[in-house]
N, C-alpha and C positions, 0 to 999 in steps of 0.2 A: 553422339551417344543416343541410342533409340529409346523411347520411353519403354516400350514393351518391355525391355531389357529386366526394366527394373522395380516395376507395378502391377501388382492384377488387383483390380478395383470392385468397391463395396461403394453401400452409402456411406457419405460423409458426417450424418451425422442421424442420430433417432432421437426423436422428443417422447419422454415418455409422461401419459398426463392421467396417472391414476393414483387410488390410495395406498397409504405406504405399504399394506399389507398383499398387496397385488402384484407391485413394483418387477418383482422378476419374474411375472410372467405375460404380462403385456408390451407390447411396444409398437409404434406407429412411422413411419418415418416422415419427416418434415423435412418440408422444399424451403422454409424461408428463415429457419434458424441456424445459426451453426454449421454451415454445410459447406464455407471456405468456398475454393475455387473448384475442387477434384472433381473428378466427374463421378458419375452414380454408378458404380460397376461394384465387381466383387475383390474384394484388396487380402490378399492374405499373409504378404508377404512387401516391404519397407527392405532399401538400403538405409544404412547408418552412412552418417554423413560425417566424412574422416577430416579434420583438422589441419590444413596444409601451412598455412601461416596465420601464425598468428595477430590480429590488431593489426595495426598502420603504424611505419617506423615513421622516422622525423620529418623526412624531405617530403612524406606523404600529408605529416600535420600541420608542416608550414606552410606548404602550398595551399593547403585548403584554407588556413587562416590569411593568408594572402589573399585571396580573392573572394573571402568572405567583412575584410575591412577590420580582423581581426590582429592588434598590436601582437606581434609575435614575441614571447616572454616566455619563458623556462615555467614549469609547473603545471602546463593543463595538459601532454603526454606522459600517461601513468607507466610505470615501467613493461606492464602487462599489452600497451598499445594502444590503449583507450583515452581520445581526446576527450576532455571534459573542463571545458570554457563559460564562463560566468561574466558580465559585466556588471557587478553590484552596484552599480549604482545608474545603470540603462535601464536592466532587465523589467520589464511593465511599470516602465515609469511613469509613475503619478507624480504631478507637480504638490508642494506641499509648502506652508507659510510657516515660516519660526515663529514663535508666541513665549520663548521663555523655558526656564528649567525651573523643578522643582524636585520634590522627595515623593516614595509612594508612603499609602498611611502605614499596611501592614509588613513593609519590610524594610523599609525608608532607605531603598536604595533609588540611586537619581532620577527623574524622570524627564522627558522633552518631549513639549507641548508642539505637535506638529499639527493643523490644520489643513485639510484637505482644499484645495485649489482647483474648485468646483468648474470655473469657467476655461482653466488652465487645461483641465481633462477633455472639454471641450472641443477643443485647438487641436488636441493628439491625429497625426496623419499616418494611417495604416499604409502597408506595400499592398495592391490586388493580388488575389491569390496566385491567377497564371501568372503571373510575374516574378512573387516570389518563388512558385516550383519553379523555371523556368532557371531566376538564377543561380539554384541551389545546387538543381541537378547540373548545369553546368559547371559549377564550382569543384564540386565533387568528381566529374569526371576530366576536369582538367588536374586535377591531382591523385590522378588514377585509382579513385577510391570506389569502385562501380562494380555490383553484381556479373559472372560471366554471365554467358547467353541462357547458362541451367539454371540459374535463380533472377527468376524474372523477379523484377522492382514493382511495386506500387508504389509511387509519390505521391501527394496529398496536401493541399494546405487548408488552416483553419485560422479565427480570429480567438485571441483571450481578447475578457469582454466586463468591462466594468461598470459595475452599475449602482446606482446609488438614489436613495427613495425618502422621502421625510419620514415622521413619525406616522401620520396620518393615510400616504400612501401615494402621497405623487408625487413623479418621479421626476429628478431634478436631473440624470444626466446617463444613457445607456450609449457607455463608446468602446468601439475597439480600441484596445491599445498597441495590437503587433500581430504579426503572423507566423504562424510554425508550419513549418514543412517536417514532413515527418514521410522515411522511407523504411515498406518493409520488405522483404523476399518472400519466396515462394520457390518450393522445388516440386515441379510437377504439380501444382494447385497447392500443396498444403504451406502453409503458413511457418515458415520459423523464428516463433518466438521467445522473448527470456531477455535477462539483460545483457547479457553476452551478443546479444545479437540485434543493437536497439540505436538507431539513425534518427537524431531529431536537432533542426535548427532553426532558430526565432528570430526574425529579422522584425528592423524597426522602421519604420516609415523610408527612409533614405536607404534603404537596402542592406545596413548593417547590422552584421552578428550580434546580440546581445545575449545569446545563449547558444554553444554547442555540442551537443554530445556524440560523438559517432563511436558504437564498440561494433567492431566490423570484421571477421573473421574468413579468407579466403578457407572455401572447400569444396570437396569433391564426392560422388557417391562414391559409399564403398561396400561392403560383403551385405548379402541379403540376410534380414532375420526375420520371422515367423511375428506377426501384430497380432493381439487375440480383437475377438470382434467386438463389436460395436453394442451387442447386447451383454457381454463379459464386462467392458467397460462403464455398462449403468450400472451393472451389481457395483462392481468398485467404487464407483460415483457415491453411488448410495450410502458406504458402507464410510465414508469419510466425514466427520465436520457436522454431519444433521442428524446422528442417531437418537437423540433424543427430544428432537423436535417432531411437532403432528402429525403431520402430510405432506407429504410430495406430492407437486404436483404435476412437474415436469423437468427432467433430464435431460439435459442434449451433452452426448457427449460428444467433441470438435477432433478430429485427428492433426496433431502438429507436430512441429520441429522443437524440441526445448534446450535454447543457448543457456548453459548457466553464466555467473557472474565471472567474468575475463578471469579474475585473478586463483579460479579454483584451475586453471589452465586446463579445460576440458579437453581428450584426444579428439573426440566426436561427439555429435547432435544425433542426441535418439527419440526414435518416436516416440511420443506420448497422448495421453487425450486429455484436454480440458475439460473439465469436469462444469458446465452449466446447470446448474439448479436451481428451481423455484420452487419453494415452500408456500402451504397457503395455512392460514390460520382467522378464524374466525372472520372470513368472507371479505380478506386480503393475500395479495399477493407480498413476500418475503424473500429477498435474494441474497441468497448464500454469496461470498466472498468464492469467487472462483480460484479454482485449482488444479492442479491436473496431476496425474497419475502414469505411472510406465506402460507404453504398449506392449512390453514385449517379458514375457517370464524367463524368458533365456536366460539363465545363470552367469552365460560371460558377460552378460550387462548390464542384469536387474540383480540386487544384493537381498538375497534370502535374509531373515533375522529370526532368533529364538529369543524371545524374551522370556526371564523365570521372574518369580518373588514370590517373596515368604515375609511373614510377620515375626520378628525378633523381639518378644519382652512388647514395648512400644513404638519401635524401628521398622520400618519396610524395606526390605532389601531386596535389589533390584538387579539384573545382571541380563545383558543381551550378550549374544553370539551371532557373528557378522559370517556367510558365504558368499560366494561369485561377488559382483559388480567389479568397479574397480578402484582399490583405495591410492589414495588414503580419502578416509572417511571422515565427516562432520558426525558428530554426535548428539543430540539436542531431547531433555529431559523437561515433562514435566507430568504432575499429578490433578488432582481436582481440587486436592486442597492448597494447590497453588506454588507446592514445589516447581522448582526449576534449575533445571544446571545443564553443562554443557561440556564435550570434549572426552568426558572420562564411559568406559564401560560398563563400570559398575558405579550406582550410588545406595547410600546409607542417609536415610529422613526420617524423622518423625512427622506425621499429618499434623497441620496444623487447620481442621477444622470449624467453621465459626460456628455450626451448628452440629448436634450429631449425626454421626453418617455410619452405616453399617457394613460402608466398604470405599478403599479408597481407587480408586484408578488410576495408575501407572502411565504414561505412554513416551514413545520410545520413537524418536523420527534419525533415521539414519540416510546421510544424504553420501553417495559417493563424488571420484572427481567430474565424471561426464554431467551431476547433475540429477542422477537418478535418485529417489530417494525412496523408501519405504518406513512405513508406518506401523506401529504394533502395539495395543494395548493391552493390557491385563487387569483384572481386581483382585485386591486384596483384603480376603476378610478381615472386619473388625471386630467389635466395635471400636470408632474412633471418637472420642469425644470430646466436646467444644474446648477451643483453646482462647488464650490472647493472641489477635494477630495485631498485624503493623508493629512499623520500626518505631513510629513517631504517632504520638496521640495527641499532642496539642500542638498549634504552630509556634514555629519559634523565629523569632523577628531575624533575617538576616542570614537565613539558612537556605538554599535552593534546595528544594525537593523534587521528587516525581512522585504518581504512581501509574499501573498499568491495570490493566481491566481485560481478561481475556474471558469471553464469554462463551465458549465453547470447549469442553472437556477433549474430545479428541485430536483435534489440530489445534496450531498454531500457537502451539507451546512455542516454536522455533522465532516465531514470529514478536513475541512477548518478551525470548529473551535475549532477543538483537537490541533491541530497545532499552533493556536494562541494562546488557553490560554496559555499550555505548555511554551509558548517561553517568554509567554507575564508574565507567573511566576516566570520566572528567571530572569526580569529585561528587558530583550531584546523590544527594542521599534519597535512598528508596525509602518511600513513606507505607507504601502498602504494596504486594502485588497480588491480585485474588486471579483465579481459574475456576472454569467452567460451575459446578455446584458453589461455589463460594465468589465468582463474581455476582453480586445483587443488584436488579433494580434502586433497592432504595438508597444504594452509595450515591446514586447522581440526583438526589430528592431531598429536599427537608424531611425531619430534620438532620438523618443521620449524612446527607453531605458534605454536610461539616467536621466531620471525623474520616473524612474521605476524599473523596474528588474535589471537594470544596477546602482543602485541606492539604492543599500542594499547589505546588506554581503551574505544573503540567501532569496533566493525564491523558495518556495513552491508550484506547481503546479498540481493540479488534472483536469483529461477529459480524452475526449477518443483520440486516437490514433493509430496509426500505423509506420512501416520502417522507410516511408518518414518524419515524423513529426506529430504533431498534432495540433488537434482542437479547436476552439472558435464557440461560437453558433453568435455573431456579425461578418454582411458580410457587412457594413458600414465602417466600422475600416479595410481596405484590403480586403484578399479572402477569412478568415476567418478559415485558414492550414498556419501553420507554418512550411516549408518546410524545410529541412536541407540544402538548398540553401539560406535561406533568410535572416539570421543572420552573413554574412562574415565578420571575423575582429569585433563583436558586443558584446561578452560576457566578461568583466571585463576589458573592456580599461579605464572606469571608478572605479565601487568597486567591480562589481557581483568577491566573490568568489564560490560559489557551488550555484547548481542549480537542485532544484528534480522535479521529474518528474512523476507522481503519474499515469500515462498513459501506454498503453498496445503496446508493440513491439518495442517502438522508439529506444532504442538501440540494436534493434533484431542484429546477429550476421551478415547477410549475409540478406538482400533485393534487388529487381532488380539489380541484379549481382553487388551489392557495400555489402563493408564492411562497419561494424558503422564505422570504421577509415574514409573513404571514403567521407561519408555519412558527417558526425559530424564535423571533424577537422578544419573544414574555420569558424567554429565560436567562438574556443579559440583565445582571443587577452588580457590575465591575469586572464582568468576562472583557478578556481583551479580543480574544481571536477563537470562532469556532471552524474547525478544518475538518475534510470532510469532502464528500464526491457526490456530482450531478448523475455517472453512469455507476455501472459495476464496475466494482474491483477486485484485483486479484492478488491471490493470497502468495506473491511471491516472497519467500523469506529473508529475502536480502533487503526487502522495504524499511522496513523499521526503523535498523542498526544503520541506514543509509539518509534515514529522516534527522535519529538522531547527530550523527556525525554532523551533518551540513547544517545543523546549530550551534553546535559546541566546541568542533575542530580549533587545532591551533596554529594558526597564520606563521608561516616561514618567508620570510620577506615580503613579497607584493602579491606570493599566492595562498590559499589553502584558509584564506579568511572566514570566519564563521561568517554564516546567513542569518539574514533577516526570518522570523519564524515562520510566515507565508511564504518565503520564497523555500527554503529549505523542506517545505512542505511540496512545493509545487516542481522541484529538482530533483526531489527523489519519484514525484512520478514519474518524470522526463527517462528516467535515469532506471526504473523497478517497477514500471508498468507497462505494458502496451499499447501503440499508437489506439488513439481512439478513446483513452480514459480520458475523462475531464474531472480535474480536481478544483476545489472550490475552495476559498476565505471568505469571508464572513465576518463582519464586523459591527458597530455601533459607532455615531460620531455625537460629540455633543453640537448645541447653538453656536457658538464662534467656530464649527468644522473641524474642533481636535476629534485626532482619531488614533486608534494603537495600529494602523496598518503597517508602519516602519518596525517595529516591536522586535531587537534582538532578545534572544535566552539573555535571563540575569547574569549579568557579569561579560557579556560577549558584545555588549553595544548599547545603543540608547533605546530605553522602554518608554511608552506612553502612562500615562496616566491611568486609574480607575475612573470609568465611567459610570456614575450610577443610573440608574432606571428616570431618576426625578431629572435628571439631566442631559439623556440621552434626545435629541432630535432627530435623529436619521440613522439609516439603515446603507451599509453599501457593504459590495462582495465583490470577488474576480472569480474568474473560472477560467480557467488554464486548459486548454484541452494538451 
């Protein structure tokens, strides 16, 4: 098949680096961001890339666990095709010393005193990278699991890397623990991304699997469709996730392939653009949670929507109308004042406001099966005014809670409430959920963290960010950045045990000459685990509801066992990120090396202990890439 057939080429990508009010009328193009593989031509026109089989059947996922040194056992082939392999108790394995059980203080359920096995991490012997590509892609090709010749492979290996520092600052121990190979495709230069379409395997010193995921989909080009350009894609960019933040400073938008999640059983991969942006604020750079958007307006594939509402008495009522794409349709709701629901076409809310607001916003993400999704907001005049929110206002001993923190009013409602069904299907009670104007800086602050983030076992966090901390779009409620200065002695002197971080860099490795150690550490005071990313991340919605699950799942014989909460964190990157994300844990140990790194969800496994400040000696994290 000729290329010509089927591409006429543009740039691959334009950086745009002005202010926000200039935004769609300047543009520059850029050689070193964003710009994939494609070559620099005029592109007008994308095949859709048709569905031939689906996943890998059996004899394709035992052979590959065959020659990956993986026990072959029923449960890691999902019925969709998708292998997905854990060894919990290999995977970045840290040697660790038993020290004893006890109670916690504020919930007094059991705890195990595990200590970190400093000289043990030492000893750890990594595979070399060529090596392990070497025998990954051979693995994979002897179980016929291989791109044809029109979707070229990129293979790749990298080390996860554990490190660990005193109080003071010297560093007691920086070692690989394993190696990931991670393979992506390309049709024609462009990249196909999602989790539908996402190859990653972790090998441990001696060459064996301890982690792997392959969702692998056989396909072919098929009928051409019309892609709008590259400057129609910064308006869209724009127009998503940062309207109400300062300045833009640059846009790049990336042209790709977007696989949705196996089990939506997409026909075909259509083009989309990833949406790159950088905000700047007060003489910082700020990176929006990446996203991407439909290339293509064409009604047989991109799903038109009318969203109405109107104010009833105290009620918002709310009704979308669905055309073209192709259903069946996801449906995902939420407001500013923090509403959320999911499935239905029409909803009925009352705002629940924590302050007044003189109008509420709606938004409405409709995703069809290919994956395509569309976004639509509205306001609703009010006036709406101040309510009670939260489920739960004081803690109560013996209760698993959450809450979520969605700090952006236009997206990522979907993303907010993966996380909540999920948690909220296991029994786990929602303590608060706030959005965009009603998520606050000062929920993660003295003193009112104590009625909030400090004020559940887990919080869930999505926005954008950066090094220094991240953002809330409310600059009422503080300065609206949450600094890695501004929470000292603040995270779990009441309940917070783990804390994620759904945001781009906050625990980058190295920022304005600090380490995250640096950076982070004046805010554990009984935090167990802070999670969180060294690059950008992306705002795929399947993440969340895939974080949570892989903590709180229920075990059917010797498969489907909840995770430890760093790995479960670092699985669903594997798993609803793109090669190249590095995801990060983040911890505290005390003087005899107890540490909460093992830490299941309450009630799913054994938890560490509260660490306080007066007791804390060291600092250690992994990074997963």
């Amino acid at each position: 098949m000729k290329f010509s057939r089927f591409l006429r080429f543009q740039a691959n990508a334009i950086a745009i680096s002005v202010p926000i009010s200039l935004i769609a009328m300047s543009s520059l193009a850029s050689a070193s961001e964003g710009e994939g593989r494609s070559n620099l031509a005029q592109q007008t026109q994308l095949p859709v890339l048709k569905v031939q089989k689906r996943g890998i059947d059996e004899n394709q996922a035992y052979g590959l666990a065959e020659k990956l040194g993986i026990e072959a056992r029923e449960g890691f082939l999902s019925e969709f095709g998708v292998m997905n392999y854990m060894d919990e108790k290999q995977f970045q394995f840290i040697p660790v010393k038993g020290l004893g059980e006890g109670y916690s203080g504020e919930d007094q359920f059991p705890v195990l005193y595990q200590a970190i096995d400093f000289e043990g991490v030492k000893r750890i012997k990594v595979l070399p990278a060529d090596e392990a590509q070497n025998r990954v892609q051979e693995a994979l090709m002897g179980a016929n699991i291989w791109p044809s010749r029109l979707f070229k492979p990129d293979i790749r290996a990298s080390h996860s890397t554990f490190h660990a520092e005193t109080r003071d600052g010297d560093v007691i121990v920086r070692q690989e623990l394993d190696t990931e190979v991670s393979i992506d495709m390309y049709y024609e230069g462009i990249q196909i991304v999602g989790p539908g379409s996402n190859m990653n395997v972790v090998l441990n010193g001696e060459g064996a699997s301890t982690r792997t995921y392959v969702a692998f989909d056989q396909l072919e080009p098929g009928e051409l469709i019309d892609v709008i350009s590259r400057e129609e894609a910064v308006k869209a960019c724009q127009n998503l996730g940062i309207s109400s933040l300062p300045e833009v400073k640059k846009i790049v938008p990336r042209l790709v392939y977007y696989a949705p999640p196996q089990d939506q059983q997409a026909k075909v991969y259509l083009p989309h653009y990833e949406c790159n942006v950088t905000l700047y604020d007060e003489g910082r750079d700020i990176e929006t949670l990446r996203h991407i958007i439909p290339a293509t307006f064409d009604e047989r594939w991109s799903s038109k929507i009318e969203l109405k509402g109107e104010l009833l008495g105290e009620t918002v009522v709310a009704k979308v109308s669905i055309s073209g794409g192709t259903p069946p349709f996801k449906i995902f709701w939420s407001s500013s004042s923090g509403f959320n629901a999911s499935g239905q076409t029409a909803v009925r809310f009352q705002p629940t406001p924590r302050e007044k607001q003189e109008y509420e916003v709606v938004v409405v993400k409709v995703v069809d099966q290919n994956g395509v999704s569309t976004t639509k907001r509205i306001s609703v005049e009010g006036p709406f005014h101040r309510r009670a929110g939260g489920e739960i206002d004081i803690n109560v001993g013996g209760v698993r809670d959450f809450g979520t923190e969605n700090a952006v009013t236009n997206e990522f409602g979907a993303l907010e409430q993966g996380f909540i069904n999920r948690m909220s299907s296991d029994g786990v009670t929602k303590n608060f959920s706030w959005t965009g104007m009603n998520a606050w800086e000062q929920d993660f602050k003295s003193s009112q963290d104590s009625s909030w983030v400090d004020n559940t076992d887990i919080t869930f966090y999505v926005g954008h960010g950066y090094g220094g901390g991240f953002t809330f779009e409310n600059t009422t409620q503080d300065d609206s950045t949450l600094y890695h200065t501004d929470a000292t002695d603040d995270w779990g002197d009441k309940d917070l045990e783990w804390l994620a971080l759904l945001s781009c860099q906050v625990l980058k490795d190295s920022w304005s000459s600090m380490s995250r150690f640096e950076r982070w550490k004046q805010e554990f005071d009984g935090l167990h685990l802070l999670l969180g990313f060294h690059t950008n991340a992306y705002a795929w919605s399947s993440f969340s509801g895939k974080f949570a699950d892989n903590m709180v799942r229920q075990p059917f014989l010797w498969w489907n066992k909840p995770m430890k909460v760093k790995d479960a964190w670092f699985s669903a990157k594997d798993t609803n990120q793109p090669s190249g994300v590095v995801a990060v844990a983040m911890g505290v140990f005390r003087y005899d090396g107890v540490s909460n790194m093992n830490d299941y969800f309450w009630g799913k496994g054994s938890v560490g202990p509260d660490i306080r400040d007066s007791d804390i000696a060291g600092y250690w994290s992994i990074s997963s890439p």
